[in-house]
N, C-alpha and C positions, 0 to 999 in steps of 0.2 A: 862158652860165650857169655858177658859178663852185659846183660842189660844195663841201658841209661836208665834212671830213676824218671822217666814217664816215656816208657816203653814196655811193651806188654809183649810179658812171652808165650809161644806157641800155644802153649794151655790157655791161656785167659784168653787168648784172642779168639780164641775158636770158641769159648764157652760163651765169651760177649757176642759174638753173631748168633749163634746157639737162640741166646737170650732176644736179640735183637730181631730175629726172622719170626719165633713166634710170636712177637707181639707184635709186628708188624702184618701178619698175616691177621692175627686174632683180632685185630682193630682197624682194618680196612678203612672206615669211613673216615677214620681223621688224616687217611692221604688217597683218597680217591685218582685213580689214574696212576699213580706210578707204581714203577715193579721194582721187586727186590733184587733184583740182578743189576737192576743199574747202580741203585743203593749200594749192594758191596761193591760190585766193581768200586766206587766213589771213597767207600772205605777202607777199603785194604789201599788204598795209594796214599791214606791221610793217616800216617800211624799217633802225629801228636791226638789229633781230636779224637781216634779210638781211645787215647788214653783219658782223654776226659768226658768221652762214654763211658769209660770203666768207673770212674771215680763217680758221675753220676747214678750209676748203677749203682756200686758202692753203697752208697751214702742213701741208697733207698727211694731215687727217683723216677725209676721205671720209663727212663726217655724212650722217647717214638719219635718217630716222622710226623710232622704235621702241616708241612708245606714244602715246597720247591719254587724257589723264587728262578722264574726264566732270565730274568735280564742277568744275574750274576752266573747261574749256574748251580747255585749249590742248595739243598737240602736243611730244611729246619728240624731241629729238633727240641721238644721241649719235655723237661721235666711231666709225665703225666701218672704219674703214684694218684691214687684218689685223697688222701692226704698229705699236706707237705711234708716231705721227708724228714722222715725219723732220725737221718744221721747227719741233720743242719737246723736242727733245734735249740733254744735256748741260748738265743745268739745275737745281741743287739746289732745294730744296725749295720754301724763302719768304726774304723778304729778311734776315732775321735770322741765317739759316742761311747765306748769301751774303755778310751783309758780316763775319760772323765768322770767316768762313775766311781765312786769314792768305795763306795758300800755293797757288797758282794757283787764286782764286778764279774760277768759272764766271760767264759775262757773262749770264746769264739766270735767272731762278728759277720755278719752276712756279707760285705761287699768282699774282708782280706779270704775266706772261705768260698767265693766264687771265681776272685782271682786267681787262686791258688790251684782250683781244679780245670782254669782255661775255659771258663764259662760265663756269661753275664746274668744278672739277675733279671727277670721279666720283666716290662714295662706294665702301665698299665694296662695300658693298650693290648699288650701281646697275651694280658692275662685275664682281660675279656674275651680275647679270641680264642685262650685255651677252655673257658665255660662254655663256646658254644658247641665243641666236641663232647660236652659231659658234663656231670656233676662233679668238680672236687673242691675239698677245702669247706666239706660241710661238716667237721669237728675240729678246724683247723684251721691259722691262717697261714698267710706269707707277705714276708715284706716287698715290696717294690722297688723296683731305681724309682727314688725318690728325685722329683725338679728341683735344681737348684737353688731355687730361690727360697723355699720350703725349708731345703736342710740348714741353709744361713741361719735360718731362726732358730732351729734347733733342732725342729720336726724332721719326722718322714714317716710312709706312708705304705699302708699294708692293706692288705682284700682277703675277704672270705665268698662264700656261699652260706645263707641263711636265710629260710622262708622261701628257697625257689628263685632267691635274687640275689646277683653279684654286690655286693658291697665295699667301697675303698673307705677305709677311716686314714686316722693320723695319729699317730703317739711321739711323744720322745722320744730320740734315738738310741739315748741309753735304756729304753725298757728292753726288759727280754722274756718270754715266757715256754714256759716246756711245750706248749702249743704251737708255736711260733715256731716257721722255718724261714726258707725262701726257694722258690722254685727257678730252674736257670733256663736259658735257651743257648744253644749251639749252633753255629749255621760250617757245613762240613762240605 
């Protein structure tokens, strides 16, 4: 049997729930109330978004559950690694930002790198609500979907943890650094 190129065979799949159940057990509080029986049921019928669980994993994001939204049905998942992932580092913004850079332009960019694994990048917003489960992103940051209006000018806009406080700055969109990732959310 000859897999699609984002379908995941018998081995990974079992190894991604594997992955997926102990941390869901081992971090209880960032989903209070729901069981992991419902979760998989939910995922074995969603074979795309396993696959970009996998590539989340992958790429060193360590996603969990972190809410279930009632009105639609479906379960959130976000990027929760205590640092931005390791394997979405070093990667300016969006492509615009990337192919303008003249001078050692960075071989990846945060938005074609979350499109690609079927994932969006955090809001601000969603990436306050990921500090209140924890501490991450305190040797580390990550970019944001930056507002519109912001990237027109050229900007866009990233957050850390430092000092015990959430912090959003702003850079260039063609900056990139080995610090720098982007953390995504899935909703399955």
């Amino acid at each position: 049997m000859k897999l699609n190129q984002k379908e995941l065979s018998p081995a990974q799949r079992d190894e991604l729930f594997k992955k997926l159940k102990a941390r869901f057990e081992n971090n209880s509080g960032r989903h209070k109330g729901l069981k992991w029986s419902d979760l998989q049921t939910k995922l074995e019928k969603s074979a795309g978004k396993l696959w970009s669980l996998h590539e989340m994993e992958k790429t060193g994001g360590e996603p969990d559950v972190v809410d279930f939204d009632k009105k639609t049905g479906e379960y959130v998942f976000y990027d929760c690694s205590a640092e931005t992932p390791d394997g979405r580092r070093n990667a300016c913004y969006d492509r615009e930002a990337q192919t303008s850079r003249k001078e050692h332009p960075p071989e990846n960019n945060a938005m074609d790198m979350s499109s690609s694994m079927g994932i969006e990048i955090l809001t601000e917003e969603q990436y306050k609500e990921l500090q209140k489960l924890g501490s991450f992103d305190t040797k580390t940051s990550s970019w944001l979907k930056t507002p519109d209006d912001i990237r027109k000018l050229g900007g866009a806009i990233f957050a850390d943890r430092r000092y015990n406080h959430v912090f959003v700055y702003h850079n260039t969109a063609q900056s990139y650094y080995s610090a720098r990732g982007f953390r995504g959310v899935l909703r399955v």
